[in-house]
Every structure is written in C-alpha cells, then in structure tokens.
C-alpha positions as CSV (number, residue, x, y, z in Angstrom):
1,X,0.0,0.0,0.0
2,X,1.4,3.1,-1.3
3,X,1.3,6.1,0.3
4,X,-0.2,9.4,-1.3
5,X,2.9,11.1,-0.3
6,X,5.6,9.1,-1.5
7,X,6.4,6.4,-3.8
8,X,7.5,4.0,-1.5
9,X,5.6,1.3,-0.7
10,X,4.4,0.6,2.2
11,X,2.8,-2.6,4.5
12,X,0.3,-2.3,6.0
13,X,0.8,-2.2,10.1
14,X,-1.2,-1.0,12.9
15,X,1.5,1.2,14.4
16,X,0.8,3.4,11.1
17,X,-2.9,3.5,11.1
18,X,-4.7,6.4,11.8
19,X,-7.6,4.5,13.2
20,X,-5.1,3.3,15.9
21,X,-3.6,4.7,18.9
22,X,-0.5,3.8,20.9
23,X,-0.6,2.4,23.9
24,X,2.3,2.0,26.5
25,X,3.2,-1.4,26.5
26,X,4.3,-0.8,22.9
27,X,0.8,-2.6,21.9
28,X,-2.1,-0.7,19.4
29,X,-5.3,0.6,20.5
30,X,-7.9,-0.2,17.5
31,X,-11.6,1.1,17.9
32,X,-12.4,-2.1,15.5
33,X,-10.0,-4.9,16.4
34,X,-8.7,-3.7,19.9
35,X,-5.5,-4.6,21.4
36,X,-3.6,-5.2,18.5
37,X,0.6,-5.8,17.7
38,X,2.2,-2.8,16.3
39,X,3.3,-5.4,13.2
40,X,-0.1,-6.9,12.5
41,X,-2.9,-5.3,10.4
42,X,-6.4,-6.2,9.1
43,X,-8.8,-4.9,6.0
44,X,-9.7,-1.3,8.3
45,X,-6.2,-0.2,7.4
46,X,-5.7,4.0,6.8
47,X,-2.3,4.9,6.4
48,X,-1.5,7.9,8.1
49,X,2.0,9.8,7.2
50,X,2.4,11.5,10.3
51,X,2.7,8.5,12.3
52,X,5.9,6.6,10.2
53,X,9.4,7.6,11.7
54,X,11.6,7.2,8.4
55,X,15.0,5.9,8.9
56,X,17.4,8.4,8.3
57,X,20.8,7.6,7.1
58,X,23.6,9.8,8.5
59,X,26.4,10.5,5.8
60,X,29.7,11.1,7.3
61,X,30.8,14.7,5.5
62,X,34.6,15.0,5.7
63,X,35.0,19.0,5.2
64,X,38.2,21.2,4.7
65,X,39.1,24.1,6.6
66,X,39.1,26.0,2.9
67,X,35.9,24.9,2.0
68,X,34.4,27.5,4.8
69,X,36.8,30.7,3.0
70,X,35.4,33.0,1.1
C-alpha cells in the first residue's frame, strides 16, 4: 500500500494506522479490532504519514578548513 505522499511502498501495520492509537506497552489501540501488535494489520487499514518515523541515514561529510573561505 502506497502512500499518497511518497512512492514508497508501504505494509500495512497497525502502528501506522490512523484508526489506531498507541498504547504503553508498545501494543495498538484499534476502535475495530482492539489490542492489536504494532506489526499486525487487518482490511480497516488508513495509512497515516504522520505516524511513520523514516529511517534516516547519517552520511559522514569529511570538510576542509578551505571549503568555509570565502
């Protein structure tokens, strides 16, 4: 399931659904299913952005005294 967003595409789990809401024990709240694992999903599924933390890879910039001259 793609996003409308991006191109990338994405599965279906709880812990992005907007239906859904986190609960502490790292579990998902779902006003149709109930208690359900962050990884699972069922046909209810709305993708929300907002709620996917993308993984961001750090590049290691190597930088010259001279490249900060004017």
């Amino acid at each position: 399931m793609g996003g409308k967003l991006t191109n990338v595409k994405i599965t279906p789990q709880c812990m992005y659904c907007a239906r859904g809401v986190s609960a502490a024990d790292n579990t998902v709240l779902c006003p149709k299913k109930g208690v359900m694992q962050p990884f699972s999903s069922c046909r209810k599924f709305k993708y929300d952005p907002l709620r996917r933390q993308p993984d961001f890879k750090s590049e290691k910039m190597d930088f010259d005294p001279d490249d900060f001259v004017l």
